[in-house]
Every structure is written in structure tokens, then in C-alpha cells.
C-alpha positions in Angstrom: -9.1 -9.1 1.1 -12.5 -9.6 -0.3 -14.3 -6.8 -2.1 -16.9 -6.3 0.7 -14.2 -6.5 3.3 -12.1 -3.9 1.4 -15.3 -1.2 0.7 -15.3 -1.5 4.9 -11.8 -0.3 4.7 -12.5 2.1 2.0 -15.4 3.4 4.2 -13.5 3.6 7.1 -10.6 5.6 5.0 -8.5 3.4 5.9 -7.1 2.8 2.0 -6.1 5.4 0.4 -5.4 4.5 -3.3 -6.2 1.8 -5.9 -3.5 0.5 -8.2 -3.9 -1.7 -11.1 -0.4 -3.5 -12.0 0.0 -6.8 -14.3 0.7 -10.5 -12.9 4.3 -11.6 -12.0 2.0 -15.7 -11.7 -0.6 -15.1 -14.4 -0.9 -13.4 -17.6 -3.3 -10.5 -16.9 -4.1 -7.8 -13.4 -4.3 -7.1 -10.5 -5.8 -4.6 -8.3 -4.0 -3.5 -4.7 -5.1 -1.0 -2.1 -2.4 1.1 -0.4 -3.2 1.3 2.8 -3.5 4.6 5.4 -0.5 2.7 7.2 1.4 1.7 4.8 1.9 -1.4 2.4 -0.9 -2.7 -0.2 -3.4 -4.8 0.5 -4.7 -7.2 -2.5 -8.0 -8.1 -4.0 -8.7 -12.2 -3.3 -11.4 -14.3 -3.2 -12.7 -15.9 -0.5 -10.1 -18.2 0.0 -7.5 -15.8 -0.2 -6.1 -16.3 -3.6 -5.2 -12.9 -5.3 -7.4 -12.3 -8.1 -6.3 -11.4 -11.7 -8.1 -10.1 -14.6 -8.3 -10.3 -18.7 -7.8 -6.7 -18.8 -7.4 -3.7 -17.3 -10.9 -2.1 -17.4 -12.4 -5.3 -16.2 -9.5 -4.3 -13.1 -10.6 -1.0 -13.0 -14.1 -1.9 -12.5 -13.3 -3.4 -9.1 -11.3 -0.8 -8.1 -14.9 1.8 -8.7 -16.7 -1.2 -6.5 -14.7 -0.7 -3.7 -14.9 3.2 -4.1 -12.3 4.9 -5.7 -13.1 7.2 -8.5 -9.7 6.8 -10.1 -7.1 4.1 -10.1 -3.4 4.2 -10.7 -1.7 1.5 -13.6 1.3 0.7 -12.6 3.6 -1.2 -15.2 6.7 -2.6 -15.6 7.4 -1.1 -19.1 
């Protein structure tokens, strides 16, 4: 989903947590919802491709835009 579509959901409280994780197709991170119902529900772009980030604070910084205050980074270390 885009950023403005997910701030709707986040407004709606209808995602409850932000997680930053790395790439299994790219080197870098991405940033998931978890929704109210279950499952996680991506950042994309408007044509639906997931999007993924240099780093992690350049991630965390579109986690804040939606609206959470914190975000959880989640690796595979």
C-alpha cells in the first residue's frame, strides 16, 4: 500500500505496528504494517512494488510518516 493509503489505515486504527526487516530480493529494508486483523501489509509504490531502503533510518522515517512513534527491526541475525 501507498503511504497515504496506509496513514488512512493508521487513522482508522486499523494497523497496529510498524516493522522494519531487511530484503530477502534486494540488499537493504523494508517497512510492513501488522494489521488489526492479522497479517502485514507492505509499503509500495504506486504500482505495487514493495519498497526498500539504503538503511534503516531512511525506513524508519516512513514508518513516523504513516504515524507510528516507534517501529520494531526485525532481523534475521
Amino acid at each position: 500500500m501507498t503511504l497515504s493509503e496506509l496513514q488512512r489505515l493508521y487513522a482508522n486504527h486499523d494497523i497496529v505496528e510498524a516493522v522494519i526487516e531487511p530484503s530477502i530480493q534486494a540488499n537493504g529494508w523494508i517497512v510492513e504494517f501488522r494489521h488489526r486483523r492479522g497479517g502485514f501489509v507492505p509499503l509500495t509504490d504506486g504500482a505495487g512494488s514493495e519498497k526498500c531502503y539504503r538503511d534503516i533510518d531512511t525506513a524508519t522515517e516512513r514508518a513516523f510518516e504513516v504515524g507510528f512513534h516507534q517501529v520494531r527491526i526485525a532481523d534475521t541475525f
